[in-house]
N, C-alpha and C positions, 0 to 999 in steps of 0.2 A: 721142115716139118711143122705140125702143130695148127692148131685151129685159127687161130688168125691169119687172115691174108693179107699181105701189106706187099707196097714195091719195092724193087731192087736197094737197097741201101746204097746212095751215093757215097761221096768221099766228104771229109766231114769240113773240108777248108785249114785255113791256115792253123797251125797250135795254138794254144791259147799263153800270152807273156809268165815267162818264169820270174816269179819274184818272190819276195818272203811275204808271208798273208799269216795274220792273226787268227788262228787254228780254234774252233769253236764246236765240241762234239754234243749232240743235241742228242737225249737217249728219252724214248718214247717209249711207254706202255701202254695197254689198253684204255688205260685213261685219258689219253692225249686222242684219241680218234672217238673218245666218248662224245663228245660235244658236235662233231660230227657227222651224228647217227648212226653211228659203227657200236653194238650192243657189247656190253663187257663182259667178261668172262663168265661170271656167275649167273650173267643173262641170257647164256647160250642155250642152255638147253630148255628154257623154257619157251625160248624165239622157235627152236625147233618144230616141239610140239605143237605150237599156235601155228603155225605154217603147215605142218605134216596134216592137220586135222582142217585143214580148209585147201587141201593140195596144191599149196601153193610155195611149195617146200625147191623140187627137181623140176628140172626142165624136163626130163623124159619121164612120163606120166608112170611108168611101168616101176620104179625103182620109191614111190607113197608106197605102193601094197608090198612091195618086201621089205623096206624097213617099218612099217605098221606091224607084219607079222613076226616080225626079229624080237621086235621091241615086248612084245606080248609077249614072246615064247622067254626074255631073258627079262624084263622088268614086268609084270601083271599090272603093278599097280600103279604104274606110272597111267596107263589107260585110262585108270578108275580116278584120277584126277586125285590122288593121292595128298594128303597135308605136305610131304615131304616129297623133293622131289631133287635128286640128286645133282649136285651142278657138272657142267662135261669132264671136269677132271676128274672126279671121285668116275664117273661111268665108265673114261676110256680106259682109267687106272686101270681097272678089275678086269675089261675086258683083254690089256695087252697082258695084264700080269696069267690068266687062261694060255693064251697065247706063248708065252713062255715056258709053261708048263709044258703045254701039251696037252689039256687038258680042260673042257667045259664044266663049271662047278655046278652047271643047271641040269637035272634031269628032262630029256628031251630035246634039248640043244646040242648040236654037232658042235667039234670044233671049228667043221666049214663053215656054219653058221655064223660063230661067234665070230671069226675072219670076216664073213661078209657082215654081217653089223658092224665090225667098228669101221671098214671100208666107205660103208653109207652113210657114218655118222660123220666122217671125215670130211666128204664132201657136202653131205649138211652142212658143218659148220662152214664149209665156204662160199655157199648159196647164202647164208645167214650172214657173214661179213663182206661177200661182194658190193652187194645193192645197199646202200646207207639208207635206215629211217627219215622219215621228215622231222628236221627239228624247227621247233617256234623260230620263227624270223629274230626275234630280238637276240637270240644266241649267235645266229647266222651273222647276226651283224657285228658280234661283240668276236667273234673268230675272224670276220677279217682281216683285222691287220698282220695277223701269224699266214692266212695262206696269201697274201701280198707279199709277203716276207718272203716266203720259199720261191712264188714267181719271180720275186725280184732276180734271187740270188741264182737261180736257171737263166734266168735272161742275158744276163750280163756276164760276158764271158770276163770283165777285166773288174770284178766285185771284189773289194776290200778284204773279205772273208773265207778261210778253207772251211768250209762247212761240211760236217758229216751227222747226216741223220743217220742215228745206228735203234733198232726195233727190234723188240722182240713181237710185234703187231706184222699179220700175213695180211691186210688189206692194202687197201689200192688208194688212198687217198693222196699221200706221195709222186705214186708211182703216175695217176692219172695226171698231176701237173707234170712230172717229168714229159712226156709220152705227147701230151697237149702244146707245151710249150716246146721244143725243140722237132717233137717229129720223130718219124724214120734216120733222117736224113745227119743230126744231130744227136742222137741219142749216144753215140757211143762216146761224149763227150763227160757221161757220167762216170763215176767210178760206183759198181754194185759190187765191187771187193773179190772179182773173180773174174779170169775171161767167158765170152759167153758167144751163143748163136742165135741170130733170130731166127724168131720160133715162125719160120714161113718157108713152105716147101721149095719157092723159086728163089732165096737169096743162097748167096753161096757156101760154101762149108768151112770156110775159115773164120777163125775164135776173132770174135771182137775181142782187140787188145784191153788192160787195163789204162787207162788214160794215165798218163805223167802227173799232167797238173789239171785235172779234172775241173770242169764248173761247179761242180754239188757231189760229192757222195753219199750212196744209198747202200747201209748198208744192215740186210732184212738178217737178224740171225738167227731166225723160226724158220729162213723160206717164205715163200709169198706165194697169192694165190695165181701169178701168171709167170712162174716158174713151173717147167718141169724136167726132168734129166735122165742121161743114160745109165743104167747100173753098169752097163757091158764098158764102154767107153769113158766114161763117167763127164760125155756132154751135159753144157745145162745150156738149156732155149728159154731165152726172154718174153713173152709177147705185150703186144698192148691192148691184150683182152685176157678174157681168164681161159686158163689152159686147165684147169682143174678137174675137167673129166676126161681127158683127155686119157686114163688107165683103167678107164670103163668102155673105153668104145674099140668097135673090130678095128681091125687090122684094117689100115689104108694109108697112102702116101703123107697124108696130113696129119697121122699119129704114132709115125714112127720115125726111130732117131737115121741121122747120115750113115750109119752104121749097117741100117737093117732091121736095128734090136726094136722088137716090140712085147710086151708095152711097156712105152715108157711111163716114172713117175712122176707124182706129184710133190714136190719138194717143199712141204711144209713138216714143220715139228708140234705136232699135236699137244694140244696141253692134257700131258701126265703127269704121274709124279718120277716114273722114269725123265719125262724129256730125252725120251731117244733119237740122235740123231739121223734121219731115214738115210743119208745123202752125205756120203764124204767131203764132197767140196765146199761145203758150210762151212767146215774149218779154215777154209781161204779167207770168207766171211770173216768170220770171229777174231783171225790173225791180225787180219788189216786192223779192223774195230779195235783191236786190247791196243793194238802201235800207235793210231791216230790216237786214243783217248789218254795215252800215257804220254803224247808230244803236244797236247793241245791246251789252250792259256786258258779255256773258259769249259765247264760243263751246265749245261740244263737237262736235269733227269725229271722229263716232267707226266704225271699219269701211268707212273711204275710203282707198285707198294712194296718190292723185292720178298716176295713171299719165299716163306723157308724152307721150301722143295727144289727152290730157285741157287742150287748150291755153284750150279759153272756159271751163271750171270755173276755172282757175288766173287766166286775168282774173277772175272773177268776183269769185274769194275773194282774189287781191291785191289789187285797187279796192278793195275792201269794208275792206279792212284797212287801208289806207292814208287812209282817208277815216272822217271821224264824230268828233265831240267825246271819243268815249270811247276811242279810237285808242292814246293810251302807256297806257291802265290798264289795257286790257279781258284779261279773262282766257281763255287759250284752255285747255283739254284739247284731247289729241289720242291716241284712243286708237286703238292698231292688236293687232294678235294677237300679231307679234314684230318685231322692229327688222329694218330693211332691211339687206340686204348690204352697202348703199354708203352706209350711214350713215344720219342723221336727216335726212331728202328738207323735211319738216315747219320743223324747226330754220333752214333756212337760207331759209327764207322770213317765217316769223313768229316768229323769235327775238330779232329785234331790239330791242324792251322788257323783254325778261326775265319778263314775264308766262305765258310758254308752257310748259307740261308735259305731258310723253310718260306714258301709260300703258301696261303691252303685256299680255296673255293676251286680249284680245277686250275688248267691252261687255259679257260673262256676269262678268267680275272686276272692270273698273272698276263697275258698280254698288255693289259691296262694298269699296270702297275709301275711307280717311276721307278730309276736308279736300279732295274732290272738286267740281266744280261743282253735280254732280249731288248730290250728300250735303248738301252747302251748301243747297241750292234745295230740296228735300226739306224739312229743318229750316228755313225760309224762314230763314237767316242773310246770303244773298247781299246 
């Protein structure tokens, strides 16, 4: 199924050697792909509009004039270029919390309506994190050595490191070295925390396994933008493009699941203040993620400010911390861009060993930074 077309999946070669490896859980938020030119949260909705008002928003030109008409009939004055302009969480809040009800709080707005606005707000946002901004070269150059790092660690199937990237980020920046470096052919050498299908009409219907001892784990616990999955069956297809409109278009071989069932969705976790999960098997996701990060010697949480709607992340990464043989040693970074108003938020949850240290100007400085996890694990001295 699914919009990209790719070949046959070969057979992936020999296992890769079992041995013990110095476990390192890397947890990224939208900070970490900010550098990147991946727009951060509170820049979403205004990436929107800039795009929606030069249509250069959706690939199918038809779906600018219905969410320009949504958007008038449920916000006025976002049009009118308003002082205030609400960022996508506070938006989708209002519109799932409608949705829940049963009920449009706008006179003139259907409930179908408010359905298909958050529908097209959805995939907005992932027209607006697909495609990366251009960033100034001198940044591009100071992010090097981190995305060297991650090809290294794809490359090499016999790497010093079990590395798991766990995100709460649906872009592709990851995902595209995964996909680049290994292929069709290699891919299921990853662990994405769940089994899966590729997302191509002529491969075959049996779940790529979870890999043993995996090269890199990836594991996305928003969903990503080239995920999407069965409700009926509860298949998920991978692809190595974006599959994201894939629950807007008709009916045809390429956009429905082994099953039959159409349409399939989009498996991302929109930012609410719900954070509703769309997709059960995210919890596959999440399991794996709380077990590696609770057995793992080393953590960098880096471009995540754990905002306080953010309540199952914060289980996640307290369990996680509180549990595992390596628990008083393990070493955290914690990098953020600048120190919070009301303190070190970070400090009073995982300061307790004294193992924890704050870094701030973003991930484009801690990369350059000595006696770092990441410096450390680079130089394998970890």
């Amino acid at each position: 199924m699914a919009i990209a077309s790719i070949s046959r999946p070969a057979a992936t070669g020999a296992p890769l050697p079992k041995r013990k490896r110095k476990k390192i859980a890397v947890f990224l938020g939208a900070g970490a792909s900010s550098p990147l030119g991946i727009p951060i949260t509170k820049a979403i909705t205004t990436t929107i509009l800039e795009k929606l008002e030069s249509d250069d928003l959706y690939d199918f030109a038809r779906y600018h004039a219905q969410l320009r008409r949504l958007l008038h009939k449920a916000y006025p004055q976002i049009r009118q270029k308003n002082s205030y302009i609400p960022d996508i969480t506070e938006l989708l809040s209002l519109l799932d919390h409608q949705v829940a009800q049963g009920r449009s709080l706008r006179p003139g707005l259907s409930l179908d309506e408010v359905v298909q606005l958050r529908r097209l707000l959805v995939i907005a946002i992932c027209e607006v994190l697909y495609e990366p901004r251009p960033v100034p070269a001198k940044l591009k150059a100071t992010m090097k050595p981190w995305l060297q790092w991650i090809r290294t660690l794809v490359k090499d199937p016999a790497n010093a490191y079990d590395v798991a990237f766990i995100t709460t980020n649906y872009d592709r920046i990851i995902d595209q070295i995964l996909w680049d470096e290994l292929g069709h052919e290699a891919i299921g050498e990853v662990d994405f925390g769940l089994e899966w299908h590729y997302a191509d009409n002529d491969s075959p219907a049996d779940e790529v396994p979870v890999p043993a001892n995996p090269r890199v784990r990836s594991y996305k616990l928003h969903g990503s933008l080239d995920y999407v999955g069965c409700q009926r069956c509860q298949r998920v297809y991978i692809s190595s493009a974006p599959n994201y409109y894939v629950p807007l278009l008709a009916r045809a071989p390429e956009t429905e699941c082994h099953c039959r069932q159409h349409p399939l969705d989009s498996i991302v976790v929109v930012p609410t203040m719900a954070r509703r999960t769309p997709f059960p098997r995210l919890n596959d996701i999440w399991r794996r993620a709380g077990m590696f990060m609770s057995e793992a010697d080393a953590w960098v949480i880096a471009g995540y400010s754990m905002p306080t709607e953010d309540l199952f992340i914060k289980e996640l990464l307290l369990t996680a911390f509180h549990t595992g043989a390596t628990r008083a040693r393990r070493r955290i970074d914690v990098v953020q861009y600048q120190p919070d108003n009301n303190g070190d938020r970070f400090a009073l949850y995982f300061g307790e060993h004294g193992t924890m240290r704050s870094y701030y100007g973003g991930l484009q400085s801690y990369v350059s930074q000595p006696t770092t996890i990441f410096q450390d694990a680079v130089a394998r001295r970890l």
